[in-house]
C-alpha positions in Angstrom: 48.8 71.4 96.0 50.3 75.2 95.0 51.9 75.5 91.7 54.6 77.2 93.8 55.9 74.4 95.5 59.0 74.5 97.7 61.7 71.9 98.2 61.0 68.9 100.3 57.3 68.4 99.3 56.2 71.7 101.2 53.8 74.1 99.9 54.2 77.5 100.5 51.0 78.8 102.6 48.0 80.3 100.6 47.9 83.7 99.6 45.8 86.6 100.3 45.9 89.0 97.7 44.8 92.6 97.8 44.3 94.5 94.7 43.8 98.6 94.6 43.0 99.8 90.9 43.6 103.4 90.4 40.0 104.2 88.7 40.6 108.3 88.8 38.1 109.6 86.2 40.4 112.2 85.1 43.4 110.4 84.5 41.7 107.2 82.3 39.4 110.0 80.4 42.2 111.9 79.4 44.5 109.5 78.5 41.1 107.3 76.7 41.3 110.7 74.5 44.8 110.2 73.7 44.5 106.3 72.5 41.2 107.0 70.4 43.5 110.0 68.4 46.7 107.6 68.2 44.4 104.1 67.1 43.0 106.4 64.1 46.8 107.6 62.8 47.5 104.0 63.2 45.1 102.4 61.7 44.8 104.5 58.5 48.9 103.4 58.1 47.7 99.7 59.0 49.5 99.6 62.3 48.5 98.4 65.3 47.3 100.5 68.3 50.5 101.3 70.8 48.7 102.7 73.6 48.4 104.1 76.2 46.5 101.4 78.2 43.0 102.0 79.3 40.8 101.3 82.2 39.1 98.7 80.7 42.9 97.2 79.8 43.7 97.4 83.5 40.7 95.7 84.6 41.4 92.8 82.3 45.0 91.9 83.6 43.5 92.5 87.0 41.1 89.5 86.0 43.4 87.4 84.7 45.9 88.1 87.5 43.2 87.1 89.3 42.2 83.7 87.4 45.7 82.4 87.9 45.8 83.2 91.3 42.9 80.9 92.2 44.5 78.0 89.9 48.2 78.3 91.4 45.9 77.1 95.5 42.6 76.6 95.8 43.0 78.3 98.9 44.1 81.5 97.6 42.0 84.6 98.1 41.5 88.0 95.8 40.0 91.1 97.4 39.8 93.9 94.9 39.5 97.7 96.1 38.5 100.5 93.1 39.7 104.1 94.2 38.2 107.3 92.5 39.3 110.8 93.5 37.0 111.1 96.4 36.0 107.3 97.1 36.9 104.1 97.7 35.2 100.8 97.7 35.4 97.1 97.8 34.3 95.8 94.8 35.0 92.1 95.0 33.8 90.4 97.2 30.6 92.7 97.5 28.7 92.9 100.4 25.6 90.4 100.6 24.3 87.7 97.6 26.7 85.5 96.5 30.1 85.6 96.4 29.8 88.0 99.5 32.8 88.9 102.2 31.5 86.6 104.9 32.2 83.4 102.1 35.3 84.2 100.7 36.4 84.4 104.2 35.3 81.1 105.3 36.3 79.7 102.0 33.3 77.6 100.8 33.3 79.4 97.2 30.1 80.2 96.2 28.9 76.6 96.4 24.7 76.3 97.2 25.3 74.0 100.2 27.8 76.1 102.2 30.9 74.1 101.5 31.8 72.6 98.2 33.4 75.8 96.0 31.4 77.5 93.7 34.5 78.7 92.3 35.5 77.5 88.8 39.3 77.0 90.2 39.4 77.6 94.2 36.9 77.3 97.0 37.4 81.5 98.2 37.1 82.6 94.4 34.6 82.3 91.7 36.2 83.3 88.8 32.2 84.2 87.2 31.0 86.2 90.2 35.0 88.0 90.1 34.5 89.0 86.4 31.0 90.8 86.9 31.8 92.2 90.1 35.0 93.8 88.9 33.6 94.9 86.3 30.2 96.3 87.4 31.5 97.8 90.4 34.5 99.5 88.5 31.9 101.1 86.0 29.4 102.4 89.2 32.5 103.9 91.2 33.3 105.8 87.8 29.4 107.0 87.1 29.5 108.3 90.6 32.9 109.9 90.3 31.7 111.6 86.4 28.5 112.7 88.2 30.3 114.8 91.5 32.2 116.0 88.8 29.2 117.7 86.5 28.3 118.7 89.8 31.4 120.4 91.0 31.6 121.9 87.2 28.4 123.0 87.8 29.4 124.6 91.0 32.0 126.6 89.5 30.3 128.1 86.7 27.7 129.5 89.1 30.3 130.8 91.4 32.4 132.3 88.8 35.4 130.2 88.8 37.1 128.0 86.2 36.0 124.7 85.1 39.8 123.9 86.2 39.3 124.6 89.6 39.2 121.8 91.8 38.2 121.7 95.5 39.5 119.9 98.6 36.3 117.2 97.4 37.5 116.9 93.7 41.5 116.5 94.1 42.8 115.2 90.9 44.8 111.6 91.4 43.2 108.6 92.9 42.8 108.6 96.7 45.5 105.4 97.4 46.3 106.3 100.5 42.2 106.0 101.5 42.1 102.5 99.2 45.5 101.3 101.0 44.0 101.8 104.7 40.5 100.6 103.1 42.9 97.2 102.6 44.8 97.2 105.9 41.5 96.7 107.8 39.8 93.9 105.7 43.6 91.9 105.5 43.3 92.7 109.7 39.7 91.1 108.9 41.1 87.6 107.5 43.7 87.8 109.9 41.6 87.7 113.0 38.6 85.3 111.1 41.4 82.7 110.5 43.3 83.3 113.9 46.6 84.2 112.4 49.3 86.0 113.1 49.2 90.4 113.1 44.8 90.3 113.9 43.7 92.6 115.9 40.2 91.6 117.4 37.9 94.1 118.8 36.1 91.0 120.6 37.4 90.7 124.3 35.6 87.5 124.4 37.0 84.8 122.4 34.3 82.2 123.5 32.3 84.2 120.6 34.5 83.1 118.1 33.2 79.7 118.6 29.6 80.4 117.9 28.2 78.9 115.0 24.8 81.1 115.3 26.6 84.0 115.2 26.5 85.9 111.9 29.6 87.7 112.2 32.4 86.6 110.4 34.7 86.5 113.3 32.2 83.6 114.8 32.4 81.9 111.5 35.8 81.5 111.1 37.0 81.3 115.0 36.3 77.6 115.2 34.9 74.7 113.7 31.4 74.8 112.8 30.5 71.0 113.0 32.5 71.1 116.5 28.8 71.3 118.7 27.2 68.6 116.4 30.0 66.0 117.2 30.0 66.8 120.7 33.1 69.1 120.3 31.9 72.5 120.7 32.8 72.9 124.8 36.5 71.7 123.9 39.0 75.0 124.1 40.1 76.0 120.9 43.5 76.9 120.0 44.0 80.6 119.2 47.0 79.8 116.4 46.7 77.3 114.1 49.6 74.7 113.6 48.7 74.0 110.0 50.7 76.6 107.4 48.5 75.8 104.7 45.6 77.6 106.6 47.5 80.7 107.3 47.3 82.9 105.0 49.9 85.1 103.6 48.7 88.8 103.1 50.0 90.8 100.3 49.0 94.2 98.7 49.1 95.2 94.7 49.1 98.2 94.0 48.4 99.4 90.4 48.9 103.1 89.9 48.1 105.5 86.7 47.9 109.1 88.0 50.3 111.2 89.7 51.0 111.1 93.6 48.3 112.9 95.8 51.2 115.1 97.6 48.5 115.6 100.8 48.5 112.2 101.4 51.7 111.2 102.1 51.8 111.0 105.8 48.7 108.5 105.4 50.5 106.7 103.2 53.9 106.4 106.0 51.4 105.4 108.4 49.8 102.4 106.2 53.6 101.4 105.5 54.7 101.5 109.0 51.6 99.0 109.8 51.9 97.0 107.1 56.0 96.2 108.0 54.8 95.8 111.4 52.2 93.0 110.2 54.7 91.4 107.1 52.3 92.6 105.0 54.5 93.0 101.9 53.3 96.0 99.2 53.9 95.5 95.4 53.8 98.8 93.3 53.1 98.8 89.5 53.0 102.1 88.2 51.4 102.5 84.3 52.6 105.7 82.7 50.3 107.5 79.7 53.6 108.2 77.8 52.0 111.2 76.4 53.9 114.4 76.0 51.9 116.6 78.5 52.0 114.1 80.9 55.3 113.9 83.1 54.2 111.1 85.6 56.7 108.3 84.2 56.7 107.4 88.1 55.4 107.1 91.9 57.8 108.3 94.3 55.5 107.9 97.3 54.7 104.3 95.5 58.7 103.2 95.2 58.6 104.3 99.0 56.1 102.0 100.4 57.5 98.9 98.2 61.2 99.8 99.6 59.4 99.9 103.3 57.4 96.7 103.2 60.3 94.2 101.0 58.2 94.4 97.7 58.5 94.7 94.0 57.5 97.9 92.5 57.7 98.0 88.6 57.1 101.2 86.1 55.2 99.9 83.1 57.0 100.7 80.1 54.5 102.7 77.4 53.2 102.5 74.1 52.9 98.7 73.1 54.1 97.3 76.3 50.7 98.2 77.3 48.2 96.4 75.2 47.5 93.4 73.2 47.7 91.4 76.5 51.4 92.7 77.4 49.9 94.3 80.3 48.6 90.9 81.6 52.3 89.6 81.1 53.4 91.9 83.3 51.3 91.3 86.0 51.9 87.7 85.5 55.8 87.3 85.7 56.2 89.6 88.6 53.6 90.2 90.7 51.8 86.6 90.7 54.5 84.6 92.0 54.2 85.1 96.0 57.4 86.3 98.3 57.8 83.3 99.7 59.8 82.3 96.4 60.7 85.4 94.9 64.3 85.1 96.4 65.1 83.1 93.6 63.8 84.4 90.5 65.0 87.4 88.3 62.3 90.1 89.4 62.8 94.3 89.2 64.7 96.0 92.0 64.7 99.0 92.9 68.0 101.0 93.3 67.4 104.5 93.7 64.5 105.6 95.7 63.7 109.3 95.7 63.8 109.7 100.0 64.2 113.5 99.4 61.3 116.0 101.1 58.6 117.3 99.1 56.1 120.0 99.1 52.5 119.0 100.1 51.3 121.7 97.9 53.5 121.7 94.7 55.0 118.8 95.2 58.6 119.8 94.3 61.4 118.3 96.0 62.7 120.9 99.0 65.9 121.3 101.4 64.4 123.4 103.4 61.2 123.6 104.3 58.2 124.9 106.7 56.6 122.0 108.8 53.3 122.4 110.3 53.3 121.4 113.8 50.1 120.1 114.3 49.8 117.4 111.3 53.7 117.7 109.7 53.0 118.6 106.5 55.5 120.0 104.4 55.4 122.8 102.7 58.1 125.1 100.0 56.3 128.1 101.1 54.5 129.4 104.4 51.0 129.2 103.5 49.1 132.0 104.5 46.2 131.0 106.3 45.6 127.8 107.5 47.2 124.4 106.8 45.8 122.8 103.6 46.1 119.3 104.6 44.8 119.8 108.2 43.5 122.8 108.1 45.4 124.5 111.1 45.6 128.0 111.3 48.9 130.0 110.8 50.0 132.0 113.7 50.7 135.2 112.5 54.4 137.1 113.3 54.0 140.4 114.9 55.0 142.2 111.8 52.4 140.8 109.6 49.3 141.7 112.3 48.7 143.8 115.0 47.2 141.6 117.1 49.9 139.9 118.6 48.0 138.2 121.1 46.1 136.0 119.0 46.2 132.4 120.2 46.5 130.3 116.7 48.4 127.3 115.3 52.3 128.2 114.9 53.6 126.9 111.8 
């Protein structure tokens, strides 16, 4: 029974929970720099550290978040996405061995014979495998990310250019719009593999579904495995299930530390548009550094996608508010309890979203702007020769070249 129960004995359904954890190397090393310089003012006065949060303080609440979640429904599910400046990966469940993608699905845990839960709380999560995958996988995306880095430094220095400089491969900020799509398709994936509603299956043939040699998931999860041993398996099989405590109720988290990616913001729309479209609902939680240098108190593009999909979208407030477990508090009050009973509790709403245009190169707010016609980026200025988000080329006017007969991209 879910600790969330509604009035009349009924249970709201279980809930499928998608984490993305903004692991942008840049962003956690820098503001890593500014805690280890404020924890040794602190402690020589004998005060306690007050922040900023660090990565490792993110990926505990994201644990713990994570732990509750399973003991609220055993049938509850965690998929947890890390996103770097130039990658994105699932990092829970991981792909083969225990614990894998194809089990959390079905929802047998990570039990030895196939069925009973290996999970400590649920029968999709265990809560061991979910601590070192989140963990290991967090610290390999962030290797990777430091090594392109060297790499790209190195790059420069041979080239001639600043250490600064960062190419269209290195973009400082996390990629969330990548990690947010990333999500889309594997909540489509539980969708279809449990036959509920918003799935879109690639498989014409639904009889497949029904296959319990099959080792795809959708095979595993269309039907009842122990239907052909009891003389079941040529019954039809119903493509909705009547039962709401097998339906699962999709739901993204978002957790945010480094300033909007301005180039992605029509990927963004697009996930927002298909997430409404599916009642997939989108929960923001944006952790500022609170450090002088850094102005991001905020994610516009964040408070956009909450507004779209009916979510909650909270701005962490910095220094203490941040550590000693208050970050896991956070995460617990307002972003555990699911929508189907949020109507009656006291949560953060938002009252002024920032809907103005901004530049996809600067990011400054504009009134009037140039809009390139191939990809409808924005920009404060014309650029001067191609689009930088799509790469279209400007079409010159006949005052700035000679040849006016040049067939190019008109922005």
């Amino acid at each position: 029974m879910s600790a969330f129960a509604m009035a009349g004995g009924y249970s709201s359904p279980p809930n499928l929970l998608t984490v993305i954890i903004d692991a942008a190397t840049f962003t956690w090393a820098h503001r890593s720099l500014a805690r280890t310089a404020k924890d040794k003012a602190l402690a020589a006065q004998g005060k306690p550290s007050a922040g900023p949060a660090t990565l490792d303080d993110v990926v505990t609440s994201v644990l713990l978040l994570g732990a509750s979640l399973a003991c609220t429904n055993r049938d509850n599910a965690l998929v947890v996405i890390a996103a770097t400046e130039g990658e994105v990966g699932v990092i829970y469940p991981r792909k083969g061995g225990d614990g894998s993608m194809e089990e959390v699905v079905v929802g047998y845990g990570g039990g030895g014979d196939g069925r009973g839960g290996g999970g400590e709380c649920g029968e999709r999560m265990d809560l061991g495998l979910l601590n070192d995958y989140v963990r290991l996988g967090v610290a390999e995306m962030v290797n990777r990310a430091a090594e392109r880095a060297e790499e790209r430094a190195a790059g420069s220095s041979s080239e001639g250019r600043g250490p600064g400089d960062i190419g269209v491969g290195g973009r400082r900020g996390a990629a969330i719009a990548s990690a947010l799509s990333v999500a889309m398709c594997t909540i489509n994936r539980f969708m279809v593999a449990s036959n509920a509603r918003g799935g879109v299956s690639a498989l014409s043939n639904t009889s497949s579904l029904r296959r319990a040699d099959d080792e795809g998931i959708l095979a595993l999860m269309g039907g009842d495995v122990d239907a052909s041993a009891s003389g079941g398996g040529s019954q039809p099989l119903s493509t909705e299930r009547s039962d709401a405590s097998t339906t699962l109720s999709p739901r993204v988290l978002i957790i945010q530390a480094s300033p909007d990616r301005t180039s992605d913001y029509n990927a963004l729309m697009n996930c927002a548009f298909a997430a409404n479209k599916a009642d997939i609902v989108i929960d923001g939680c944006f952790v500022p550094s609170g450090t002088k240098d850094d102005r991001a108190t905020s994610s516009p593009y964040l408070q956009q996608l909450v507004d779209r999909t009916g979510g909650v979208y909270l701005s962490v407030p910095s220094g203490a508010a941040q550590v000693g477990g208050a970050l896991s508090e956070v995460l617990l009050s307002v972003f555990l309890p699911p929508p189907s009973i949020r109507g009656g509790m006291n949560l953060p709403r938002q009252h002024n979203v920032d809907f103005r245009a901004r530049c996809f190169e600067t990011g400054e707010s504009v009134d009037v702007a140039q809009i390139c016609n191939q990809c409808l980026s924005i920009f404060k200025e014309r650029p001067r020769e191609s689009c930088p988000t799509c790469g279209a080329m400007v079409r010159r006017k006949a005052s700035d070249s000679g040849n006016v007969g040049a067939k190019k991209m008109k922005l």
